[in-house]
N, C-alpha and C positions, 0 to 999 in steps of 0.2 A: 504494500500500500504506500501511496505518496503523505508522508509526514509534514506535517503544517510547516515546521521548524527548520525545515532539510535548506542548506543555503547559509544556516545561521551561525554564527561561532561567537562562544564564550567564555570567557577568560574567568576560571574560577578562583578567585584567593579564600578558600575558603577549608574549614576545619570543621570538628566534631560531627557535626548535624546539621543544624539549620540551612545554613548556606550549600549545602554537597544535598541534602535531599532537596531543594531548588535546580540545583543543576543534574541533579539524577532524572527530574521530572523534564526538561528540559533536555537531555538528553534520549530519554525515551519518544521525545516527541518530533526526536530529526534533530536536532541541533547538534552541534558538535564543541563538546564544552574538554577545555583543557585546563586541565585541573595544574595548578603550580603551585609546588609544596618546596618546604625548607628542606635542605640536603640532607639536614642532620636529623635522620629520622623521617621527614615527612608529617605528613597530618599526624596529631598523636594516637586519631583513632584508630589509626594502622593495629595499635596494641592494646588494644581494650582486650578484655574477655568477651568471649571464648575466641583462641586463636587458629585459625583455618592451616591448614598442611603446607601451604604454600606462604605462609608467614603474615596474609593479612586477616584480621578480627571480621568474624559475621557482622560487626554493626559496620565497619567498613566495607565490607562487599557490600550490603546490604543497599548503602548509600551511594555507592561510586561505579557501576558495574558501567561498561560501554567509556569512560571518558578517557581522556589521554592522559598521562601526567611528565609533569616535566620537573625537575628543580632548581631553584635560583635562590641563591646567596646573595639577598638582598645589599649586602653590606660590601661587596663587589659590583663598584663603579661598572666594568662592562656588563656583568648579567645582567643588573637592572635596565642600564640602556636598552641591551636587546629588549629585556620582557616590556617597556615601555616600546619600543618600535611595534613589539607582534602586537600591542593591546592596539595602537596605533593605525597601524595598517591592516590590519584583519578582523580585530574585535567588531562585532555588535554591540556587546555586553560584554559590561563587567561585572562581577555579582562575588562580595567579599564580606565575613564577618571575621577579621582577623580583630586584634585587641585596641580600643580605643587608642588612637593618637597614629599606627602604626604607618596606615597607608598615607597621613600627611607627611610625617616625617623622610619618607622616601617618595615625596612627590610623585606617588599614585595614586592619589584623590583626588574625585570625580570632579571638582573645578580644577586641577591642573593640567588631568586627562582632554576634558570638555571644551578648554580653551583653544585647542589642538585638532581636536573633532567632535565639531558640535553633534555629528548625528550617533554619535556614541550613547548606550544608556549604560548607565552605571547605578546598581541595587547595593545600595547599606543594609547588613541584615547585622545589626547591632543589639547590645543589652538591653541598657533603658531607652535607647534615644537621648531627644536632647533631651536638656533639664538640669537639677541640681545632680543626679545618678547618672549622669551621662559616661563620664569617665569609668564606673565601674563593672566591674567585668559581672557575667550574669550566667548561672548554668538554670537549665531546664525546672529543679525540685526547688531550688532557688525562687523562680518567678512565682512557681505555683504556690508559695508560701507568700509573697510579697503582696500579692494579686487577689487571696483570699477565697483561691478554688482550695485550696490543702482543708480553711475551715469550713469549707462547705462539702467537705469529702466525707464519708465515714458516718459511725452509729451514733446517737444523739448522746448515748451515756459514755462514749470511749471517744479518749482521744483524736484530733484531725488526722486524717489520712492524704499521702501524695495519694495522686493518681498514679497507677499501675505502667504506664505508658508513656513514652516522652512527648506528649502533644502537645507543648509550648513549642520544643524545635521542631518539632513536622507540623504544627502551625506556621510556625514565620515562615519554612521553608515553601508556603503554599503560597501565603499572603506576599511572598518574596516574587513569585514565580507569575501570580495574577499583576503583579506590579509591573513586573519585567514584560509581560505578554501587551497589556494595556498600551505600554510607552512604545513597545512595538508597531501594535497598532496605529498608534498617532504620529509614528514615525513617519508612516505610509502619506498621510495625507499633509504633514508641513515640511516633510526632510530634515527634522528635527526630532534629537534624540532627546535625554532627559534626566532628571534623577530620583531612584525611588528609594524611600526610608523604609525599613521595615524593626521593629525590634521584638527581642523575647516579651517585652512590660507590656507593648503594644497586643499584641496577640494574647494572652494572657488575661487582659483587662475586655478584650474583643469575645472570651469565652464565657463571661458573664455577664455579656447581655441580660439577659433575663433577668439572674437575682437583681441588677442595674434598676430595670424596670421595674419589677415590685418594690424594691425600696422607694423608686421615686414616689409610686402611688400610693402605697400603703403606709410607710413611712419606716415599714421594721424588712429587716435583707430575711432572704429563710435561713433557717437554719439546717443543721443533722440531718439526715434523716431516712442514712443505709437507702435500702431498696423499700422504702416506703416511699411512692409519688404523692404528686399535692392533687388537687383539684376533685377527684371522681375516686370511688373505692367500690370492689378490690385495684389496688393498683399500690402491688408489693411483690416480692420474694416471700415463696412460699418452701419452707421443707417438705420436701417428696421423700421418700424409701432413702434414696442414693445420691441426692443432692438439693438443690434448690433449684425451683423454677416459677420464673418470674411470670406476672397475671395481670394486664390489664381493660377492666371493664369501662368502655366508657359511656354505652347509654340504657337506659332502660329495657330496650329488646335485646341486648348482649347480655342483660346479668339475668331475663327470662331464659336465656335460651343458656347459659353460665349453670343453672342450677341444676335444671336438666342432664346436663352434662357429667352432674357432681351425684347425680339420683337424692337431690333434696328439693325436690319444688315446692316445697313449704315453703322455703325462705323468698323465694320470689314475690309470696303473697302476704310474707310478714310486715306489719305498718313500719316495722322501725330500718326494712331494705325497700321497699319497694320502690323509692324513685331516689336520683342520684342524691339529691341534698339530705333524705334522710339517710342511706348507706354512710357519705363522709361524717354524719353528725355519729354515727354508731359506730365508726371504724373498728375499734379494739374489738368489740361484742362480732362484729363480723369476719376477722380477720381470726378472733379465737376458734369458732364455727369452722371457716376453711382451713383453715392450719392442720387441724384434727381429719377432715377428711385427703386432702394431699397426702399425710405423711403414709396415707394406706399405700400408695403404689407408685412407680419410680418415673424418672421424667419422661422418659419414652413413652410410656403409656401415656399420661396426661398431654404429652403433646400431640399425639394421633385423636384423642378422644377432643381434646379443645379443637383444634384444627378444625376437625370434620364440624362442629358445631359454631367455629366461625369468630373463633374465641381470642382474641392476640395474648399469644402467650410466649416464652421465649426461654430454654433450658438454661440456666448460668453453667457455662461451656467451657473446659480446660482450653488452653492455646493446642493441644495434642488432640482434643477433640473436632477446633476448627480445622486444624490443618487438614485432618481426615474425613473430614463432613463429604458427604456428595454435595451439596449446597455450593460446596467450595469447590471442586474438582467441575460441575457443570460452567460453572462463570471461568473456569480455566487462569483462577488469579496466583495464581502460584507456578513459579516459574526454577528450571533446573540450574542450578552453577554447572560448571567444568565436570565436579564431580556430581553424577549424576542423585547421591542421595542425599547433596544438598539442594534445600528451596529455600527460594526468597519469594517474594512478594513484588508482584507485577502492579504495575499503574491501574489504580482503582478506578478505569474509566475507559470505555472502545469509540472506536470512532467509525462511523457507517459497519457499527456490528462489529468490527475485530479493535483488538485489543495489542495497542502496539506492541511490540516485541522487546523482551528485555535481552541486551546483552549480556554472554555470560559470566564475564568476569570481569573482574577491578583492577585498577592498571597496578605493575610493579611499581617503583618506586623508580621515577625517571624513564620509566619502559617505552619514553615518545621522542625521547631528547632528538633524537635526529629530523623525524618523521613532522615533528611541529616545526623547528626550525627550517627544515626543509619549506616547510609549505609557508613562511613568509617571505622566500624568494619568489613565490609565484604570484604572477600580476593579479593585483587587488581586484 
């Protein structure tokens, strides 16, 4: 298939996550992003845990699979020039979260770059942003504690919880990537490139939307409150046989046809369920009801029985159980490395039905040095 991107090339300064899953998406999409990493070592996520047979870390293949990589010794007068000539003469984009101050200091910041080639964009994917936190440096469990998703995480009586997952960096690396696509866009129609901000505090403060909003109107944020939803009940985590599974009703013909389901249509006809505002006023009394019959049998069973009945229900599922789901294997989102019994995880999104194609592997360390310099001798 022809890739929206194919034609594109962009110069990655970038490390950990945020900035490398932008250019991974971006990379999947046709573009051709070169990744340029410090000699000594390289990105440090080369060496995270757990470490791959060929010396790079699954959260690094994960992120970098298909780019080129090159090294430059910033602090060597000629490297720099080149990697300033190739952002120059060949970049689209530059797309960079190295540590506040570093790309002014080596005059590769986007007013130096810009001045040089206005149709250049250039993406900040930075900690705070500006502000009084600008300068400091910002990791993922970090924001989520800053940001006030950590107190909104977890059971009302037990300590805040991170969230399970780095979604502050594979946020910005989105919001990085829609920024970068945008200025693209409007490249088109002025011949003019741009600059786009993105940070972890940004993204972060962009995922609570909502608590945002009911605080404005109500005047109190929510609080706790585990796999208990607001609004409409049941709409919680239920214990089954062999784990939990999550239930939510949202209108009066779902909780008739809910009870059914459950062989108690009593409760459908009792005054204190029968329409949604009395269910939430009765929560605990009807949440104690269901609890008791769930725990008879395991989530397979209650999800073929909801299912069929029409119920939105949804098993709280190991990452070993998603991996393996047919659910997952139909959408074909899981994609092979080199070695064939590793998977990673393909671009959550197809285009005219297919699903671009992930490259298999993530570059060595310098494994383009020739191949990218090469291709800045070739007419622009």
């Amino acid at each position: 298939m022809t890739l929206p991107f194919e034609g594109i090339t962009v110069v990655e300064l970038g490390t950990s996550v945020a900035a490398p899953f932008a250019g991974k998406i971006l990379t999947e999409l046709g573009a051709t992003v070169i990744k340029v990493e410090n000699p000594d070592g390289g990105d440090p996520a080369r060496r995270w845990y757990p470490a791959l047979p060929e010396g790079n870390s699954a959260a690094y293949q994960s992120v970098n699979m298909g780019k080129f990589s090159v090294t430059v010794d910033m602090t060597d007068q000629d490297e720099l020039k080149r990697l300033k000539t190739l952002i120059l003469q060949k970049a689209d984009v530059v797309l960079q979260n190295l540590r506040p101050g570093a790309v002014e200091r080596f005059s590769i910041d986007s007013e130096t770059l810009r001045k040089e080639n206005p149709r250049l964009i250039y993406c900040n994917a930075g900690a705070f942003g500006e502000g009084p936190l600008g300068d400091l440096p910002g990791y993922d469990p970090l924001m989520q504690a800053f940001s006030g998703i950590t107190n909104l995480t977890g059971e009302a009586d037990r300590p805040p919880s991170r969230v399970g997952v780095s979604l502050i960096d594979l946020g910005t690396g989105m919001w990085s990537t829609i920024g970068i696509i945008s200025a693209l866009y409007r490249r088109l129609a002025t011949g003019q490139g741009g600059v786009v901000d993105t940070s972890l505090f940004e993204t972060s403060v962009g995922w609570i939307t909502l608590p945002v909003a009911e605080l404005a109107v109500s005047g109190k944020a929510p609080k706790r409150s585990g796999l208990q939803g607001p609004i409409v009940a049941p709409n919680r985590g239920y214990q089954a046989s062999d784990g939990i599974q999550v239930i939510v009703v949202g209108t009066d013909g779902q909780f008739r046809r809910f009870c059914t389901a459950l062989n108690c249509e009593e409760l459908a006809d009792d005054p204190r369920f029968a329409k949604s505002t009395d269910r939430l006023a009765n929560e605990a009394e009807l949440s104690r009801l269901v609890s008791e019959i769930i725990a008879t049998d395991t989530r397979a069973a209650w999800s073929e029985r909801l299912n069929a009945a029409g119920i939105p229900n949804a098993p709280v599922q190991t990452v070993e159980e998603v991996v393996s789901h047919p659910q997952t294997e139909a959408l074909g989102l899981l994609r092979s490395g080199d070695d064939e019994a590793m998977q990673f995880v393909g671009l959550p999104m197809r285009l005219d039905g297919v699903r671009p194609a992930s490259v298999s592997h993530a570059p060595k360390l310098d494994e383009h040095r020739q191949q990218v310099f090469d291709f800045m001798k070739t007419p622009a």
